[in-house]
C-alpha positions in Angstrom: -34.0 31.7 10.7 -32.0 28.9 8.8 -28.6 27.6 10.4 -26.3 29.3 7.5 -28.1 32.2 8.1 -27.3 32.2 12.2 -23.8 31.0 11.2 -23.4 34.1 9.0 -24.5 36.5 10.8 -22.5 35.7 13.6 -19.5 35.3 11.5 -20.3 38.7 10.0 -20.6 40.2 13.5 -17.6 38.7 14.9 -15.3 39.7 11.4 -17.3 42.9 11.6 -16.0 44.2 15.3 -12.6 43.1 14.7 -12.5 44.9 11.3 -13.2 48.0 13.2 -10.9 47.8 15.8 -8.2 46.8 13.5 -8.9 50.2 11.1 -9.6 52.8 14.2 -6.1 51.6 15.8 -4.5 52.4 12.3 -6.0 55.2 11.8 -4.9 56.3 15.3 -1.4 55.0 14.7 -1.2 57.2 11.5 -2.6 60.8 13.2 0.1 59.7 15.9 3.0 59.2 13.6 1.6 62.3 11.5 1.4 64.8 14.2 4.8 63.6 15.7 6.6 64.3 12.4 5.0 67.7 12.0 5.8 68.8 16.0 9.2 67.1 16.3 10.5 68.6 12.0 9.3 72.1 13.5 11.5 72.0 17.1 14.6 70.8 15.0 14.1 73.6 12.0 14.3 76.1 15.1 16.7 74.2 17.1 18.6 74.2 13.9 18.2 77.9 13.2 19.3 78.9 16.5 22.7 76.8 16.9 23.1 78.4 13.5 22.8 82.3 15.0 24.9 81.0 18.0 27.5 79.9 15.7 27.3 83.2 13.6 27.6 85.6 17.1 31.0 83.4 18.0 32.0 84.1 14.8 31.6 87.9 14.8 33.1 88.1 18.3 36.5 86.0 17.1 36.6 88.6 14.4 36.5 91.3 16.4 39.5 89.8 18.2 41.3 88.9 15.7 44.8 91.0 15.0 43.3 92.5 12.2 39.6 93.0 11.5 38.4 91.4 8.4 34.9 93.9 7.7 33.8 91.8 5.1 33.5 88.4 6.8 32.1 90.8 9.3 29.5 91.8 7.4 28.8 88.1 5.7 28.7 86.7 9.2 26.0 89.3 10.1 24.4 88.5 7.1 24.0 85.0 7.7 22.8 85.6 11.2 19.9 87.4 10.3 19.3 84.9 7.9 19.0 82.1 10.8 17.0 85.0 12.6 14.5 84.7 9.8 14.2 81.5 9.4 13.4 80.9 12.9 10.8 83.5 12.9 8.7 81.9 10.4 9.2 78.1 11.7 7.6 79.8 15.3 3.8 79.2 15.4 3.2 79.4 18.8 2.8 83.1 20.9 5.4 82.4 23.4 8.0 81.0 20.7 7.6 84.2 18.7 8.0 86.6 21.7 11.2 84.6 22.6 12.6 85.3 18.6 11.5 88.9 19.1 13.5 89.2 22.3 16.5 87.6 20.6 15.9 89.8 17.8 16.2 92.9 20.4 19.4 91.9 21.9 20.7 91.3 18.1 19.2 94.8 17.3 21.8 96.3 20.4 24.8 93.8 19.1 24.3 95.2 15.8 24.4 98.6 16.8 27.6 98.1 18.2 29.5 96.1 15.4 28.2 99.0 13.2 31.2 100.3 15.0 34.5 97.5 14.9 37.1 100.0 15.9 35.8 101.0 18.8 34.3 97.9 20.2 38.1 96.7 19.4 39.0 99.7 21.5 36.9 99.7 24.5 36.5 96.0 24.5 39.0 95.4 27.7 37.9 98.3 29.7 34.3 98.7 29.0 31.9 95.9 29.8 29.2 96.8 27.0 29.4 95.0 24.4 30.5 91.4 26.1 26.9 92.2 28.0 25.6 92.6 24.9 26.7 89.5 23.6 25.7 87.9 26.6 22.5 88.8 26.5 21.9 87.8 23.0 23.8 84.4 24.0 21.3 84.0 26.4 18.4 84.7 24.6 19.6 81.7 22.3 20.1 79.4 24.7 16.6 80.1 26.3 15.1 79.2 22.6 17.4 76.4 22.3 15.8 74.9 25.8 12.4 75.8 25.2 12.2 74.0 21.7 14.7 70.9 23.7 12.1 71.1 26.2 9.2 71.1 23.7 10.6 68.0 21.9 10.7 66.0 25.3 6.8 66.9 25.8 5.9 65.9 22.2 8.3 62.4 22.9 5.9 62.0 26.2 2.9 62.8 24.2 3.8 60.2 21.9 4.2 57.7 24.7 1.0 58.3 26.3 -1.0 58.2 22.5 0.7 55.0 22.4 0.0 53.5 25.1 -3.7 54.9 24.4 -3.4 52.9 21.0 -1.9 49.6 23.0 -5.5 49.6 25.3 -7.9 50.3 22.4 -6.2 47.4 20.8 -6.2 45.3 24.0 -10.2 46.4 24.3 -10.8 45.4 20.7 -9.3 42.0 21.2 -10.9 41.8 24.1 -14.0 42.5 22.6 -14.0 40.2 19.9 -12.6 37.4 22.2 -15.5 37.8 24.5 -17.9 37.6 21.4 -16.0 34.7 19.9 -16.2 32.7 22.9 -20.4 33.8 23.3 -20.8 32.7 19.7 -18.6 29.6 19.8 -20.7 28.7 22.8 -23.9 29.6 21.7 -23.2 27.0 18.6 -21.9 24.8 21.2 -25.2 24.9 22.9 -27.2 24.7 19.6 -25.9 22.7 17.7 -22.8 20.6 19.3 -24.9 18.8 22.0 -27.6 17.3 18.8 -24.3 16.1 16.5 -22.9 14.5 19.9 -26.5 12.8 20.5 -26.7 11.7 17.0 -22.6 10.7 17.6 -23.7 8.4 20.4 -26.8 7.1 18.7 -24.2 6.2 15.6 -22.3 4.3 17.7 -25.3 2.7 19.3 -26.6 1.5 15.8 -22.6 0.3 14.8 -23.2 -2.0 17.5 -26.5 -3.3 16.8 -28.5 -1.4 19.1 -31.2 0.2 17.0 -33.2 1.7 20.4 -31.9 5.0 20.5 -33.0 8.4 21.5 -32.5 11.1 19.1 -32.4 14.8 20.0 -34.8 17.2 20.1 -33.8 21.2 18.4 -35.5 24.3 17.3 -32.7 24.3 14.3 -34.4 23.3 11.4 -31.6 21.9 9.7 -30.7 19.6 12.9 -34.8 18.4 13.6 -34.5 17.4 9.3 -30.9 15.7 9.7 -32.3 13.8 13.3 -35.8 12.9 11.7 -33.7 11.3 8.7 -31.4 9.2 10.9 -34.4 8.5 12.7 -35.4 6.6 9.6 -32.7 5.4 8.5 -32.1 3.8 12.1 -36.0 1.9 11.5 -34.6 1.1 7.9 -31.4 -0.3 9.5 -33.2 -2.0 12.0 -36.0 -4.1 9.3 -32.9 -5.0 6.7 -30.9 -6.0 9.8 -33.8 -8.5 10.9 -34.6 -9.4 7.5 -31.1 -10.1 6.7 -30.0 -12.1 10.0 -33.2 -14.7 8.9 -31.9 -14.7 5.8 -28.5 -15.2 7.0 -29.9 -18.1 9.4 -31.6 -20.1 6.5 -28.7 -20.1 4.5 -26.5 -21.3 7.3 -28.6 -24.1 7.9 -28.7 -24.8 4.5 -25.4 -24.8 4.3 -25.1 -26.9 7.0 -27.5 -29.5 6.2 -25.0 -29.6 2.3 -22.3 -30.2 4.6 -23.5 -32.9 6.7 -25.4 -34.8 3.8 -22.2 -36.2 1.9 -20.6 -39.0 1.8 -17.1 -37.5 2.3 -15.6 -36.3 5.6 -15.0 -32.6 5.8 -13.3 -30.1 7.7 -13.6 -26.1 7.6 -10.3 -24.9 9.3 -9.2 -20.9 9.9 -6.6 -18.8 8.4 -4.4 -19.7 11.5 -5.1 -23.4 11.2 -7.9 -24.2 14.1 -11.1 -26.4 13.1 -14.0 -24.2 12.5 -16.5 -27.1 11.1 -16.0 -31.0 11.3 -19.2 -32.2 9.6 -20.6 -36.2 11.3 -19.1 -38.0 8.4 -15.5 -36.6 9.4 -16.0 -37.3 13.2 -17.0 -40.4 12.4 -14.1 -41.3 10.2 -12.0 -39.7 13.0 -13.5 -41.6 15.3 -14.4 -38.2 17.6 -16.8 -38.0 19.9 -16.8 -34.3 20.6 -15.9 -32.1 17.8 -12.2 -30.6 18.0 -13.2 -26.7 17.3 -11.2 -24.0 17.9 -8.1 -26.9 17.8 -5.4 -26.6 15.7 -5.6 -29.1 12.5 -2.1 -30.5 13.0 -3.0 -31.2 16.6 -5.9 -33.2 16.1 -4.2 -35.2 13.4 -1.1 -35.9 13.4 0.5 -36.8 10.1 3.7 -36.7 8.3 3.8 -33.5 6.4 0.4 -32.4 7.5 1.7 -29.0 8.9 3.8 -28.0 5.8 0.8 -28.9 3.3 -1.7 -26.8 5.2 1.1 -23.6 5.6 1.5 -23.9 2.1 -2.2 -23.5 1.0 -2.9 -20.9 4.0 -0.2 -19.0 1.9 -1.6 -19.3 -1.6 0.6 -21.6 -2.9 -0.9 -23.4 -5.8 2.1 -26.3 -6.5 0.4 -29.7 -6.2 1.7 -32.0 -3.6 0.6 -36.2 -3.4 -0.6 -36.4 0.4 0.1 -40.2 1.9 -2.8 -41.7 3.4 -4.2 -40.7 6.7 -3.8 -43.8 9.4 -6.3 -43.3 12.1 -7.1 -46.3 14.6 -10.9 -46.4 15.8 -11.2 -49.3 18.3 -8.2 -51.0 17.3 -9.1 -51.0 14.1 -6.6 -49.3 11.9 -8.1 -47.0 8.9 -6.7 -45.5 5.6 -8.3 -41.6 5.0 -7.0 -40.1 1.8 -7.2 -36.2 2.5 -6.8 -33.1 0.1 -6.8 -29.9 0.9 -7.9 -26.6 -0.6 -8.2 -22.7 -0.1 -11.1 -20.8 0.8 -10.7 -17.7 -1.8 -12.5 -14.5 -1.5 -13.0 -12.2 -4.6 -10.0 -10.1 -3.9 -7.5 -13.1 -3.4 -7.5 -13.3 0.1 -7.4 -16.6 1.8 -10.3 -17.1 4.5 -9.2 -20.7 5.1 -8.7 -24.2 4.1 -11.2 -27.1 2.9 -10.1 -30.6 4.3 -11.9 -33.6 2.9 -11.6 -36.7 3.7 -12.3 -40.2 2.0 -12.4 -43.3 3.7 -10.1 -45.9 1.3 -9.2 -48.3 3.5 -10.8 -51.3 1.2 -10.0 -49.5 -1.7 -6.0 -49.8 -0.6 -6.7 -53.7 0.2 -8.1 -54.5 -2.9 -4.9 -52.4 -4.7 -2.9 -54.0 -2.4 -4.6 -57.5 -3.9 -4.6 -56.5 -7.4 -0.8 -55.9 -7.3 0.1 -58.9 -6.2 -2.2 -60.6 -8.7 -0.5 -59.0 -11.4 2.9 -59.4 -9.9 2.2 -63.0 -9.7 0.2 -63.5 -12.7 2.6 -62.0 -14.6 5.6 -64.2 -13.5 3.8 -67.3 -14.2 2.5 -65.8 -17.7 5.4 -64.6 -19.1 7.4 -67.7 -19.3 4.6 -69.7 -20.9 4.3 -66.7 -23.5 7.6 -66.3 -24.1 7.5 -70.1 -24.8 4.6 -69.9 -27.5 6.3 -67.3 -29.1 9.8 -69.3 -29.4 7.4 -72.1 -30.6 5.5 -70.3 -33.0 8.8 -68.4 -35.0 9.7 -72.2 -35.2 6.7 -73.6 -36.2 6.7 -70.5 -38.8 10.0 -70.8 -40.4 9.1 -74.7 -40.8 6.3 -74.1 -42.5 8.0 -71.8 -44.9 4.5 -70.8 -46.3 4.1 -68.1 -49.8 3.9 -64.6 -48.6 0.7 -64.2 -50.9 -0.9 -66.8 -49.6 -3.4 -66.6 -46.4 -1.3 -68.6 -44.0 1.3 -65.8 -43.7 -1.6 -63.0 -43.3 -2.8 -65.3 -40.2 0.9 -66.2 -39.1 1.8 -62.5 -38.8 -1.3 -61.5 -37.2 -1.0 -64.8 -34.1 2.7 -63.4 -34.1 1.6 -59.7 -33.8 -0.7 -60.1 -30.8 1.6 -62.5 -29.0 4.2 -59.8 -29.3 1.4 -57.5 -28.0 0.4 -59.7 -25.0 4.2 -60.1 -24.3 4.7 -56.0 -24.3 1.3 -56.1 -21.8 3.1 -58.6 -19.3 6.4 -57.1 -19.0 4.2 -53.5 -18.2 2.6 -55.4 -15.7 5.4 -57.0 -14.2 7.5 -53.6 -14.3 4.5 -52.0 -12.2 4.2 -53.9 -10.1 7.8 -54.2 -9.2 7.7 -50.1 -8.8 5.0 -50.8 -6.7 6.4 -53.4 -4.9 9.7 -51.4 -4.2 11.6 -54.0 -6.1 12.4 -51.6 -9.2 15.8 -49.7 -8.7 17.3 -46.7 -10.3 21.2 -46.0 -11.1 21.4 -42.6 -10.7 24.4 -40.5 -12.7 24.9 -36.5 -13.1 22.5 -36.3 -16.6 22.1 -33.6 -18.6 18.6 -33.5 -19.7 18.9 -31.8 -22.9 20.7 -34.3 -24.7 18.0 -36.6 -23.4 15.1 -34.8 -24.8 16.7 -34.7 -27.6 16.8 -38.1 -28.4 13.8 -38.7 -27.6 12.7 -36.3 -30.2 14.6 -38.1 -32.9 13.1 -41.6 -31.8 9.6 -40.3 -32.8 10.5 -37.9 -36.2 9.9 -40.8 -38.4 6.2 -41.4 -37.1 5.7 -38.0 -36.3 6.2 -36.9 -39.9 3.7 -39.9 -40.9 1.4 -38.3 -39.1 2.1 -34.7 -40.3 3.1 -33.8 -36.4 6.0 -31.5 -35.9 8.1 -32.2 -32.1 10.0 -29.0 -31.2 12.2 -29.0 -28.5 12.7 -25.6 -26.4 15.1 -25.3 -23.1 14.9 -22.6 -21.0 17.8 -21.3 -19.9 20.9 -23.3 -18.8 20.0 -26.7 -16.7 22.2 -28.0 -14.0 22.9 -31.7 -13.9 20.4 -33.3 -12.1 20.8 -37.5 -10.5 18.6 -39.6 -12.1 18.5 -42.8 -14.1 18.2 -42.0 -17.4 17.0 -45.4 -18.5 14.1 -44.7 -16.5 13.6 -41.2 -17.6 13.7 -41.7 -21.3 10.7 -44.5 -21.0 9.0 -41.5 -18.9 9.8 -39.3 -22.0 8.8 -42.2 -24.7 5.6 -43.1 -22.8 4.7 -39.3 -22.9 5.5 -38.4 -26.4 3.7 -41.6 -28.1 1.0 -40.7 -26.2 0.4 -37.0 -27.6 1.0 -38.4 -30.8 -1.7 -40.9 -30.4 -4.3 -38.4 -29.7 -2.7 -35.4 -31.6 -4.2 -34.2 -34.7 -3.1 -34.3 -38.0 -0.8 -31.1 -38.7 -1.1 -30.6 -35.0 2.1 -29.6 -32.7 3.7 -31.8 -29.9 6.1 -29.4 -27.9 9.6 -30.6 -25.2 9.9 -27.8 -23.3 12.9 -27.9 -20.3 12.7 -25.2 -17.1 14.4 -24.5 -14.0 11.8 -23.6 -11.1 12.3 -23.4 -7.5 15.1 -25.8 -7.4 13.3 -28.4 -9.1 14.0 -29.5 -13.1 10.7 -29.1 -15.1 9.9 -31.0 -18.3 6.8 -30.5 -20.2 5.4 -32.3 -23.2 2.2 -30.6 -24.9 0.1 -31.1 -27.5 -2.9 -29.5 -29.0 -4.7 -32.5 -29.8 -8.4 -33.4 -28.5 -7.9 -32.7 -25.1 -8.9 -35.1 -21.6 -12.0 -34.3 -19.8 -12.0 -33.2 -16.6 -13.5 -35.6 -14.8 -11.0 -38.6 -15.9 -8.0 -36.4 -14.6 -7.9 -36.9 -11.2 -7.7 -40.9 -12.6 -5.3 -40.7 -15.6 -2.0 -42.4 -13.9 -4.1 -44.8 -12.4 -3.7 -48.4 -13.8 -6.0 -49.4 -16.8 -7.3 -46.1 -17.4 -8.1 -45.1 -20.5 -9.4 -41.4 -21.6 -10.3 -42.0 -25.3 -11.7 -45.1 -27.5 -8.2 -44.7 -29.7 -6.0 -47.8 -30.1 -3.2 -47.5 -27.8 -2.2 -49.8 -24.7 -3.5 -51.2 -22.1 -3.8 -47.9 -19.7 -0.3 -48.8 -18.0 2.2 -46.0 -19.4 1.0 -43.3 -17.3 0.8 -45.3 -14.3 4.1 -46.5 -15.3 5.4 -42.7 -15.6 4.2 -42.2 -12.0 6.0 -44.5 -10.1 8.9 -44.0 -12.2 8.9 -40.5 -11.6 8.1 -40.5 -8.1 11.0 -43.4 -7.4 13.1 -40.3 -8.0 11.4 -38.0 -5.4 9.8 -35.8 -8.1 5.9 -35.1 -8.9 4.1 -35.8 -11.8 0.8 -33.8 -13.4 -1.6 -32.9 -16.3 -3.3 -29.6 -17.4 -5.6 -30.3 -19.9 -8.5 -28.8 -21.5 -11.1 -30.6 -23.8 -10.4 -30.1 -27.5 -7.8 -27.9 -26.6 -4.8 -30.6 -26.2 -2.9 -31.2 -23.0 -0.2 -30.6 -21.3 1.8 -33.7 -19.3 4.9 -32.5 -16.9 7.3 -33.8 -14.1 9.4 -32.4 -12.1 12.7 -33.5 -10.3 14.8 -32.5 -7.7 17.8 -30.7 -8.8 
């Protein structure tokens, strides 16, 4: 037999006994109630009926007392009584009730005989004894009904109790009965069917924890043998894909690891609560470690300026850019420059598994900047006088030779004067980098309003933007505060910017000044929709002498420029772009 069939039937048996017990006890409550009614309505009818006659015979006998005799209330009263008389003599079922209305009848049948007579009972009714005997009698008779039917009620009231109580034990014995055969069934699926689903239980919880030996049990119940031979099974199937998977698992690791240890750039893997996970050789030799720091927190193993806030702040998904100083770690004396960036470690549904530190040894990369700088501070010093010299000598030499503007001396004359102006534009850049650089630039801050300063720098390039077919629009974002800053150096920021979206905007194209406020820093965009910078030249753009296109523009130092000036006044400087869909230059300042 199948397990829904055992269930059922057991079910069935269990609803099926309590059923019964529940109808025979109402059935037995409803005879009870029924045969109470019926008892207890007949002993008050009679009850009734007599207190009726006993009030009709006190009537009669005030009459008769009474200072004059009223024969017609008399004769209603005796009317009435009989009445009663009747009454009671059909309620009476039993033998001995209607033997006790006959004999009440009898003793009626001798008062009547008497009352037939008024006057003379009147008469007589002081000195003869008769008719109160009489009357006595009949009372008596009465009042023997009246008991046996007060008695009778008492008996059916004990009755009652005792079918009660005989009600309150078949109940008891029916709950009984179904508590004892709930309790065998509930055990019997105990038995049956509990101890295989806590063996399979166990053998779950064996599997969850990779222990695929288990012993599954053993039942007659056919559903339970399929459900054990199936996890049986799938235990094996478990088991292979667990094996197959761990090897799997293994050669991608070591894959993974042998990525990780092949390049050139130091790297470390480090938790979502900050502790090195992975420091790959490059890293520890960089480091100069001889035992890898795992299980160390980042900020303790290198301590840097800033470190701890930079790494919070990607641990918590915060994507604002920040322009880490380089790393100084000294290896045998030896002091070393590490530029670091780090990154988050993403999963699908946004949530942060890490960070990504990498580090890049550019200690003689810093030297030869550090040389180069001081190049071009020098060279340009000793350049620009000597230029500025020619020049002077060459507008001389120019407006003494007072040649025809047709003829070709001029063409060459404005050319010569045209590049010197150029090569003079190209030393001063150089020399102002440098000096930011250098520290030897300073600003004079003022409360500025930017708006008006966008502004004008939007008017500066209308003329050549129109050339050009390239509308400027200018867009601020809600009210600015005033913000300190050298506004000088901010509109060369904003002129450097501007000429150079209209150098690589396209005709009819759009440049856009847009203004924010955003997390207590001032925000100014400039975007265009021109040809876009690749993205493998942006990490490089504000770099000196960097170049992104083959358009003719400067010499690569505006950018660069932009960044020191912008970063003189404690703000950050950025690009999105996207090839061939323009870009989009910002910077933002402290308010």
């Amino acid at each position: 037999m199948k397990l829904r069939s055992k269930l059922f039937l057991g079910s069935s048996a269990l609803v099926t006994v309590a059923l019964a017990g529940l109808l025979l006890a109402i059935f037995s409550v409803l005879q009870l109630t029924q045969a109470k009614n019926q008892a207890m309505d007949q002993h008050l009818r009679i009850i009734e009926a007599s207190m009726g006659m006993h009030q009709e015979l006190s009537k009669q006998v005030i009459l008769l007392l009474a200072e004059e005799l009223d024969r017609e209330a008399l004769k209603r009263s005796d009317q009435r009584f009989k009445v009663w008389l009747g009454k009671a003599a059909q309620i009476a079922k039993d033998q001995n009730e209607q033997i006790a209305i006959r004999q009440v009848a009898q003793a009626y049948d001798h008062v009547d005989g008497l009352l037939a007579k008024p006057l003379t009972v009147r008469r007589s009714i002081l000195s003869n004894d008769g008719f109160g005997n009489a009357v006595e009698e009949l009372r008596d008779q009465i009042y023997n009904v009246q008991l046996h039917y007060i008695q009778a009620v008492e008996q059916e009231e004990e009755r009652g109790q005792q079918r009660a109580w005989l009600v309150t034990i078949l109940l008891a014995a029916t709950g009984l009965a179904v508590l004892v055969i709930g309790y065998i069934t509930a055990h019997t699926i105990a038995q049956r069917f509990g101890r295989p689903i806590e063996s399979l239980a166990r053998a779950a919880d064996q599997i969850g924890k990779g222990d695929f030996e288990v012993v599954l049990p053993v039942t007659t119940v056919a559903e339970m043998s399929a459900l054990s031979q199936r996890f049986g099974l799938m235990a094996e199937a478990l088991r292979q894909f667990k094996n197959s998977d761990v090897q799997a698992l293994q050669a991608e690791q070591q894959q993974l690891q042998g990525v990780l240890d092949s390049i050139n750039d130091g790297l470390l893997i480090v938790d979502c609560s900050g502790r090195i996970e992975h420091a790959n050789p490059v890293a520890q030799r960089q480091l100069g470690w001889n035992t890898i720091q795992l299980a160390q927190p980042l900020t303790n193993a290198l301590s840097h300026s800033g470190l701890s806030e930079q790494l919070q702040q990607v641990l918590r998904g915060d994507n604002s850019e920040f322009d880490p100083t380089d790393l100084e770690v000294n290896i045998d004396g030896e002091k070393r420059l590490l530029a670091y960036n780090l990154s988050a470690i993403n999963l699908d549904d946004g949530r942060i598994l890490g960070a990504v530190m990498v580090l890049r040894d550019v200690t003689e990369q810093r030297a030869f900047d550090q040389v180069r700088s001081e190049f071009v501070l020098r060279a340009s010093h000793e350049l620009r006088t000597p230029v500025t010299g020619m020049l002077m000598a060459f507008s001389l030499l120019r407006e003494g030779m007072q040649a025809p503007s047709s003829a070709r001396e001029t063409d060459l004359f404005n050319t010569v004067e045209e590049e010197m102006n150029r090569l003079l534009r190209l030393i001063n850049d150089l020399l102002n980098v440098s000096r930011y650089q250098h520290g030897l630039q300073s600003v004079e801050r003022s409360a500025c309003d930017l708006e008006p300063l966008l502004q004008r720098a939007r008017q500066r390039f209308v003329s050549q933007a129109k050339e050009q077919q390239v509308s400027i629009n200018c867009e601020i974002n809600g009210p600015l505060p005033l913000i300190q800053i050298d506004p000088v150096q901010i509109e060369r920021v904003l002129d450097n910017l501007i000429a150079n979206a209209l150098r690589h905007s396209h005709y009819g194209g759009t440049i856009r000044l847009r203004a924010r406020l955003f997390a207590e820093r001032v925000v100014v965009t400039v975007e265009d929709n021109g040809e876009g910078i690749p993205f493998q030249q942006q990490s490089r753009i504000f770099e000196p002498f960097v170049q992104v296109s083959h358009r003719k523009g400067g010499a690569g130092l505006g950018l660069a420029l932009c960044k020191e000036i912008v970063q003189l006044h404690g703000g950050h400087i950025g690009v999105h772009s996207r090839t061939g869909q323009g870009s989009q230059f910002y910077f933002a300042l402290p308010v």
